[in-house]
Backbone as a printed PyTorch tensor [residue, N CA C, xyz], in Angstrom:
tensor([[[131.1720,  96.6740, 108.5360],
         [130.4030,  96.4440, 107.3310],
         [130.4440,  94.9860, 106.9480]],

        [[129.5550,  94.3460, 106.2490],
         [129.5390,  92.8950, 106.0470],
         [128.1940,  93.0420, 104.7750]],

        [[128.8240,  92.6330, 103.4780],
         [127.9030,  92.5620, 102.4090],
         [127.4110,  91.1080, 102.1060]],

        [[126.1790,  90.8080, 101.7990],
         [125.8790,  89.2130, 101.3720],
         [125.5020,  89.5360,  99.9660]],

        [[125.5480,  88.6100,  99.1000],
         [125.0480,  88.6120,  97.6630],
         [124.3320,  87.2700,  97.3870]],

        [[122.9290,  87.1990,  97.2940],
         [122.4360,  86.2640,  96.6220],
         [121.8160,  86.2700,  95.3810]],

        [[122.1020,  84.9700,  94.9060],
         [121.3220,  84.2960,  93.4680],
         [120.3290,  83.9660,  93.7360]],

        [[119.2670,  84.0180,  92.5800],
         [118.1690,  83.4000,  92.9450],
         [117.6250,  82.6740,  91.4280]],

        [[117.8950,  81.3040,  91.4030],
         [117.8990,  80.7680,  89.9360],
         [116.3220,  80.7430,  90.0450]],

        [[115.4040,  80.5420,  88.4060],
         [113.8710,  80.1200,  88.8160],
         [114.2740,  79.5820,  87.0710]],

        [[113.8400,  77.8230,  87.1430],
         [113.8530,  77.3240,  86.0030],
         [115.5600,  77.2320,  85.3120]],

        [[116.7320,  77.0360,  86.2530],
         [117.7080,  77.3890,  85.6020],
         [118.5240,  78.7100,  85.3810]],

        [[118.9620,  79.3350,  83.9520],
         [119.6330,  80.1680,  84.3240],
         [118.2980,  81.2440,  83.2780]],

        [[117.1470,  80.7500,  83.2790],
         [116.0420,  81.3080,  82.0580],
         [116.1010,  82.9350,  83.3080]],

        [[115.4660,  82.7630,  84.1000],
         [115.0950,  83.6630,  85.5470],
         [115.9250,  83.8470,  86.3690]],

        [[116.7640,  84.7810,  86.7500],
         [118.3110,  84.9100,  87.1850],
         [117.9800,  86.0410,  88.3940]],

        [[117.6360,  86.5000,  89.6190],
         [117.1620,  87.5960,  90.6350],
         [118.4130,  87.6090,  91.6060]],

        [[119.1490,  88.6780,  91.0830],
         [120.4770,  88.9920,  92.2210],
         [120.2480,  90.0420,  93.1140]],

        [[120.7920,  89.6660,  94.6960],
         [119.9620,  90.7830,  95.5720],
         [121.2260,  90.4560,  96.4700]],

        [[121.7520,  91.9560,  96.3390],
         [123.2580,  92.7360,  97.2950],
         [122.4590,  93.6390,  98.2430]],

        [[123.1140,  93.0780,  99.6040],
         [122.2970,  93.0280, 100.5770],
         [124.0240,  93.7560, 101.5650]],

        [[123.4150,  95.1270, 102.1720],
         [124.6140,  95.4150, 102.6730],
         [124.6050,  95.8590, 104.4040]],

        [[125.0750,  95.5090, 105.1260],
         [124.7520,  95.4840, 106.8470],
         [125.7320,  96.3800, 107.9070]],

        [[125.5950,  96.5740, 108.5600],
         [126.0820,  97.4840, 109.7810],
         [125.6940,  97.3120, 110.7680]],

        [[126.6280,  97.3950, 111.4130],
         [126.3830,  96.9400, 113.0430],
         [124.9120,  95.4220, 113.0440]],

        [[125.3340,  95.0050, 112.2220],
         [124.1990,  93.7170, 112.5900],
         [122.5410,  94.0380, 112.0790]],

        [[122.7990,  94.9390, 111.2790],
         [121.7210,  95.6290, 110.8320],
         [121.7500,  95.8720, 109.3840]],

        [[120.0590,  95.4230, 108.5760],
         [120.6250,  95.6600, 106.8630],
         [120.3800,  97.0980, 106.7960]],

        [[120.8250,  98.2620, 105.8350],
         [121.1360,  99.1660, 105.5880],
         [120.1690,  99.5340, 104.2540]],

        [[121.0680,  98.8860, 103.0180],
         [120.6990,  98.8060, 102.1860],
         [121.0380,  97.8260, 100.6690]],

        [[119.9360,  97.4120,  99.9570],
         [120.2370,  96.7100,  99.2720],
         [120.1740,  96.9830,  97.8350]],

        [[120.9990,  96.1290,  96.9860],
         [120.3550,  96.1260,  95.6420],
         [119.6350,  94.7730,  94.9040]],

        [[118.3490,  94.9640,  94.6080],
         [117.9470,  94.1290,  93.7630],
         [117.7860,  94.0680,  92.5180]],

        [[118.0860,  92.9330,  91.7330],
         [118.3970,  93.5190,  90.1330],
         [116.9300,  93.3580,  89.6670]],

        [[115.7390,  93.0200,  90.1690],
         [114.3830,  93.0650,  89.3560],
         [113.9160,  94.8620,  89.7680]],

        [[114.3220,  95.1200,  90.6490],
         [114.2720,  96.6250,  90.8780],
         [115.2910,  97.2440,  90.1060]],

        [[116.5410,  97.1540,  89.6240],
         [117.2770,  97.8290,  89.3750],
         [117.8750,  99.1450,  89.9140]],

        [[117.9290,  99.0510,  91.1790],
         [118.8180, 100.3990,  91.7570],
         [118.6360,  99.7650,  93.0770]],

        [[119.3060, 100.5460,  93.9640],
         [119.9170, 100.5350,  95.5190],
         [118.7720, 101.0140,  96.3780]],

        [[118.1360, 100.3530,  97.1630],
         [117.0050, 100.7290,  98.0040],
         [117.5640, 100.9650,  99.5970]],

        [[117.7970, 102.3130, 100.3320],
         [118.1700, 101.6940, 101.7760],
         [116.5230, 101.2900, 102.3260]],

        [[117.3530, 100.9960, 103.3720],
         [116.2750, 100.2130, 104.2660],
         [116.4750, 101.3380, 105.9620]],

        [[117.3090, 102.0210, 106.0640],
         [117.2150, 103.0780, 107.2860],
         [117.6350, 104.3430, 106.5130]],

        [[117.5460, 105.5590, 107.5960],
         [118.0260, 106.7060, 107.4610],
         [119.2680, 106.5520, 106.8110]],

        [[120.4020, 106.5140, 107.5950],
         [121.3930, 105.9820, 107.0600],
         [121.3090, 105.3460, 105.5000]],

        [[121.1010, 104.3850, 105.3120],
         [121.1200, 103.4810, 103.9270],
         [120.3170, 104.0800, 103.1010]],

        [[119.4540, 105.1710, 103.5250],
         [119.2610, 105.8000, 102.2740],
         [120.0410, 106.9360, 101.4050]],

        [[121.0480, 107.2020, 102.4470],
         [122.0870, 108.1130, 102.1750],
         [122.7580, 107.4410, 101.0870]],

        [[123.2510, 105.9650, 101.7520],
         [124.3190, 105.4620, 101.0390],
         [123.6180, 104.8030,  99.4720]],

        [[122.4560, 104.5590,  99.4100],
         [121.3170, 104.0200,  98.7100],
         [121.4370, 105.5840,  97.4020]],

        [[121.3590, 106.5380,  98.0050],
         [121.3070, 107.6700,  97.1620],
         [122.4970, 108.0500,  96.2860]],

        [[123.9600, 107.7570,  97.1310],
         [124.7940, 108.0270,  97.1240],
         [125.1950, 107.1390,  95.3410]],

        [[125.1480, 105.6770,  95.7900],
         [125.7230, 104.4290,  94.8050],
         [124.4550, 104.6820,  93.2860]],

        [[122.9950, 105.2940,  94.0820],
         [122.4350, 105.3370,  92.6220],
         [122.6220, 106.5460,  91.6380]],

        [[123.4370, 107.3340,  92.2740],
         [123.8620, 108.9560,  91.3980],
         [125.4310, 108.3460,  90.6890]],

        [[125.6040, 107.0830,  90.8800],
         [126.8240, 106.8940,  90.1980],
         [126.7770, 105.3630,  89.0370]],

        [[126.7810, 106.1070,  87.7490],
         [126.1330, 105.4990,  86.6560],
         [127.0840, 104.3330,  86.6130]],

        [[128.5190, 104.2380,  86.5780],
         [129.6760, 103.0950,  86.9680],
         [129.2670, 102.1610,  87.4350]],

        [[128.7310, 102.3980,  88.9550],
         [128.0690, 101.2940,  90.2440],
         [127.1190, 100.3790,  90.0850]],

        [[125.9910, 101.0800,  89.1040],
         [124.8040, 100.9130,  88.6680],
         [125.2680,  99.6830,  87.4480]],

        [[125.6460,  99.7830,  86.8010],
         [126.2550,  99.2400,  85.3380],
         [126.8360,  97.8950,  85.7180]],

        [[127.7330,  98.4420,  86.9600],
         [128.3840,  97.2460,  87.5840],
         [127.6720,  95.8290,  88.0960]],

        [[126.1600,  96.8520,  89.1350],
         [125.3340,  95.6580,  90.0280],
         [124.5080,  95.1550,  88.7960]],

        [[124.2010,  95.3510,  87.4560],
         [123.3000,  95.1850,  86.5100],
         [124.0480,  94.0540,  85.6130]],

        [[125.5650,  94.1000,  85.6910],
         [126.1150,  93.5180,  84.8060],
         [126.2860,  92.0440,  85.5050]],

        [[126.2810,  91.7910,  86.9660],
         [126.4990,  90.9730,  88.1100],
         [125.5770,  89.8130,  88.1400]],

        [[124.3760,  89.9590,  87.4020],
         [123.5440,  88.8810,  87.2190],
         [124.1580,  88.3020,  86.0270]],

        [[124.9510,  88.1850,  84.9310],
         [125.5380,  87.2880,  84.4250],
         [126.8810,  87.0960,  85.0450]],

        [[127.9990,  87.8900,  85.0620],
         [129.2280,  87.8420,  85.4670],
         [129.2530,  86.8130,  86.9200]],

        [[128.4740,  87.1660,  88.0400],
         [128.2680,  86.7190,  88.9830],
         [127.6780,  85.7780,  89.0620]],

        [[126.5800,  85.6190,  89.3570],
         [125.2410,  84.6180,  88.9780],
         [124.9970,  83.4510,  88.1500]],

        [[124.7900,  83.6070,  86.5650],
         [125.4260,  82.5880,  85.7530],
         [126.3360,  82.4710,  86.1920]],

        [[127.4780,  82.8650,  86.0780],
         [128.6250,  82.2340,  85.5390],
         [128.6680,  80.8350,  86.4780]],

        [[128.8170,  81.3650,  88.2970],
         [128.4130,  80.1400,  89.4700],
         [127.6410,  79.4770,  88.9750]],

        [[126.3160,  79.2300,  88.2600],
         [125.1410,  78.4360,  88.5170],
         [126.2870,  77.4570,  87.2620]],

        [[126.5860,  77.7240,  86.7360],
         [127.4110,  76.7920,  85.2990],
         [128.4580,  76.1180,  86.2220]],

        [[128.9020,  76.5590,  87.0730],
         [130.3600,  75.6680,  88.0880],
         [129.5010,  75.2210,  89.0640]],

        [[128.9200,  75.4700,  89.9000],
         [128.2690,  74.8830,  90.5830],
         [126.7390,  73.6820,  90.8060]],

        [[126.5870,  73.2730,  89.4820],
         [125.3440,  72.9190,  89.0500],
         [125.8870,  71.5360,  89.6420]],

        [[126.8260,  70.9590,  89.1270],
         [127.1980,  69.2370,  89.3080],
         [126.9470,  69.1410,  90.8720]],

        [[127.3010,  69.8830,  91.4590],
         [127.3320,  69.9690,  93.3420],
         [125.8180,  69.5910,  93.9620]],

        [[125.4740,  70.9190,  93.0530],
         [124.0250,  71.0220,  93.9740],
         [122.4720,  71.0090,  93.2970]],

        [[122.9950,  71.1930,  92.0970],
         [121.7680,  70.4770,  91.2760],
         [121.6170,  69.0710,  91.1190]],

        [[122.4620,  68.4830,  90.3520],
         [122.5740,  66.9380,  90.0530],
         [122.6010,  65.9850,  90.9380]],

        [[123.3650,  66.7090,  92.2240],
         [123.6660,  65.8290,  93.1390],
         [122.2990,  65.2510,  93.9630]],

        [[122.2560,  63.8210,  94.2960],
         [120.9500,  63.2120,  94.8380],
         [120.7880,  62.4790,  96.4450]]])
């Protein structure tokens, strides 16, 4: 298993698009995007697991809460690096 998580700033922290992206065997499965709000698989498989994480209201709450906790919070520590920097 191997999960990626990206930010996606637009204008700062105004437009914030977090997308948990989860893989197997070298293959994506299934993801979550927070402008969708729930777990989409992408195979047979990942829709299992896709079904599985969206029947659990905890999980859900969790990937929803992740665009500030996660997202902001980096874009505020990381801005001097890779914004400012010229």
């Amino acid at each position: 298993w191997m999960f990626k998580s990206e930010c996606h700033f637009i204008n700062g922290t105004e437009k914030v698009r977090l997308v948990d992206r989860g893989f197997y065997n070298r293959e994506e499965i299934a993801r979550y995007d927070s402008d969708v709000g729930r777990y989409v698989g992408l195979t047979p498989y990942g829709e299992k697991v896709a079904r599985n994480l969206n029947s659990n209201p905890a999980i859900l709450e969790d990937a929803r809460n992740a665009v500030d906790t996660y997202c902001r919070h980096n874009y505020e520590v990381s801005t001097p690096f890779l914004v400012e920097r010229r």
